[in-house]
C-alpha positions as CSV (number, residue, x, y, z in Angstrom):
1,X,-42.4,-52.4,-21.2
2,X,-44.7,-51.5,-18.1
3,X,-47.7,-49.2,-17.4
4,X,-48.5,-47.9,-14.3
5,X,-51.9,-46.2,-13.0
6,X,-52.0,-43.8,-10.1
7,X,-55.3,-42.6,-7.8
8,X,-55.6,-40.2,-5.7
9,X,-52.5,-38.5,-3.9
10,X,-50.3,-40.0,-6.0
11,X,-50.4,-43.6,-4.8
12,X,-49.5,-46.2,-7.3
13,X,-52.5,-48.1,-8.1
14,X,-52.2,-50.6,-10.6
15,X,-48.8,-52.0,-12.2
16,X,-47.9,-54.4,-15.1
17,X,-44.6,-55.0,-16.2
18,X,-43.3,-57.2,-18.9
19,X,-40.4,-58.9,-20.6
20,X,-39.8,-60.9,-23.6
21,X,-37.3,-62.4,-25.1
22,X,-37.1,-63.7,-28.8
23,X,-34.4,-65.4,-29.4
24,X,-35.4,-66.0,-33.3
25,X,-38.1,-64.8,-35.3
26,X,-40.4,-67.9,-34.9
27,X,-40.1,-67.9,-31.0
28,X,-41.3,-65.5,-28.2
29,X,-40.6,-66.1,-24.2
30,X,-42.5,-63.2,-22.1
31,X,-42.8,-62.7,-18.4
32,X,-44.8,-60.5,-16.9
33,X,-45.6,-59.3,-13.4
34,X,-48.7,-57.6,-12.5
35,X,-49.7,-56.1,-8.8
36,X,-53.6,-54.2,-8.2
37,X,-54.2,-52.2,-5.1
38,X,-52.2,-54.9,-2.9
39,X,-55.4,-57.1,-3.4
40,X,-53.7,-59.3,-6.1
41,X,-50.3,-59.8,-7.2
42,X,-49.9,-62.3,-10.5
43,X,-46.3,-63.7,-12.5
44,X,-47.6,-64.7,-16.0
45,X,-44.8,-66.6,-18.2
46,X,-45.8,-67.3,-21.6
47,X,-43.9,-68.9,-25.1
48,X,-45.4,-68.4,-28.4
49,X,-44.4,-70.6,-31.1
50,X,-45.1,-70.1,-35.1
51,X,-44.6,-73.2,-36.2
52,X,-45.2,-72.2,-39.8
53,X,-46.9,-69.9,-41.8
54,X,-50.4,-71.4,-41.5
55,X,-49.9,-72.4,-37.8
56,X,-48.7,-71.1,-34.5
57,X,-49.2,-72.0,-30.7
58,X,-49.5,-70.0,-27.5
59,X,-49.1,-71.8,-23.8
60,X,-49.1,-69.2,-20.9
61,X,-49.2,-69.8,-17.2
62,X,-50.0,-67.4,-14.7
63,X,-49.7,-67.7,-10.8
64,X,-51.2,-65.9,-7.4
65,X,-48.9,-64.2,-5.8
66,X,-50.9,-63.5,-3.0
67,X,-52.9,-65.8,-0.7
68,X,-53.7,-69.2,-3.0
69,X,-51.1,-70.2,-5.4
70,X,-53.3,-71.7,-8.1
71,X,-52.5,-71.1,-11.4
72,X,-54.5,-70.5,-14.4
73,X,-53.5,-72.2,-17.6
74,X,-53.7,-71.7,-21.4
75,X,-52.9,-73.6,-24.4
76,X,-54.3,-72.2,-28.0
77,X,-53.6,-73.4,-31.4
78,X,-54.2,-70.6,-33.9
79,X,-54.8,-71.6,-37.7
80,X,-53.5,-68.5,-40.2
81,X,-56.0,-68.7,-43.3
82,X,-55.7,-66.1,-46.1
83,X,-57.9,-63.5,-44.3
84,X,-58.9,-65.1,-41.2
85,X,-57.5,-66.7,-37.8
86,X,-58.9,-69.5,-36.1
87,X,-58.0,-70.4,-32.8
88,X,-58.7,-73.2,-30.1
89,X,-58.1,-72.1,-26.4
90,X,-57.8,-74.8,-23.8
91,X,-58.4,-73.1,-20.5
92,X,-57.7,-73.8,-17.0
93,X,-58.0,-72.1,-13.6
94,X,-57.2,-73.4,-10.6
95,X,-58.4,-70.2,-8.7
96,X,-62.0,-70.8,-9.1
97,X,-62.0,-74.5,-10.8
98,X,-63.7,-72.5,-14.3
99,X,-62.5,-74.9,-17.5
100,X,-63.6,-74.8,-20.8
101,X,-62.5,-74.8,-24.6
102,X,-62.6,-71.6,-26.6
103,X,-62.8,-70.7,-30.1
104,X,-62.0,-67.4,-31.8
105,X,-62.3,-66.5,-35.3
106,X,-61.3,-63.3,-36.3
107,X,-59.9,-61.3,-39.3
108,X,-56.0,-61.8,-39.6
109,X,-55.4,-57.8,-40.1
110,X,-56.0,-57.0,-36.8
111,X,-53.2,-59.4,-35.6
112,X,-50.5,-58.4,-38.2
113,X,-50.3,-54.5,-37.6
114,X,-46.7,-55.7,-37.1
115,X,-46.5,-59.0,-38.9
116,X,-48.0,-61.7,-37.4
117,X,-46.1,-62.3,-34.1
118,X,-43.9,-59.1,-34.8
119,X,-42.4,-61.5,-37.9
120,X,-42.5,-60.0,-41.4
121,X,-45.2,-61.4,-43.8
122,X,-44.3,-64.7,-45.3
123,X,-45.5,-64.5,-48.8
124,X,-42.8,-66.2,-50.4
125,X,-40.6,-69.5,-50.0
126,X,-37.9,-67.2,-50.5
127,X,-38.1,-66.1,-46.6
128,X,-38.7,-69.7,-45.5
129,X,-35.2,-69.9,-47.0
130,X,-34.0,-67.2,-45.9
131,X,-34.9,-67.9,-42.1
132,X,-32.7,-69.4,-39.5
């Protein structure tokens, strides 16, 4: 998928494009490209990994195009409880030498508007079965 903004006269402003690929229903590769004004161009590649129903993990890395070729990194752990989400970021950017450990609690609806990673709720050992 990709969006696009145009300014004035039609010029194309700001771009993002992105692909993934999930070659089974636990596992998510995604590259994405994304270009602003000609003042930064980035390449993101990202996996996402749900390990089970209670756990899943997220490691993206995303790299300047333009001018320094740092990267910035991202590792997160996120913990699927009954009605919540907890998650543990390890951050990392090279850009501007920022670091730090984050942590994010939220409620699990707002993730699973289309399951939880796109995957269908797992409510029963029957889809553990059931799952390649």
């Amino acid at each position: 998928w990709g969006r696009f903004r145009f300014g004035p006269q039609d010029v194309l402003d700001e771009s993002y494009s992105q692909l993934s690929i999930r070659p089974n229903a636990r596992t998510t590769f995604s590259f994405a490209y994304r270009d602003y004004l000609d003042l930064y161009q980035q390449a993101t590649v990202s996996s996402a990994w749900r390990a089970s129903e209670m756990l899943s993990f997220r490691l993206s890395q995303t790299f300047n195009l333009i001018g320094d070729a740092a990267r910035v990194n991202r590792l997160s752990a996120q913990y699927w409880g009954h009605d919540y989400i907890f998650e543990v970021e390890l951050y990392l950017n090279e850009i501007n030498g920022d670091e730090g450990i984050f942590f994010n609690f939220s409620p699990r609806f707002l993730a699973e508007q289309h399951g939880s990673m796109g995957l269908p709720r797992m409510a029963s050992a029957r889809y553990l079965q059931d799952t390649p």
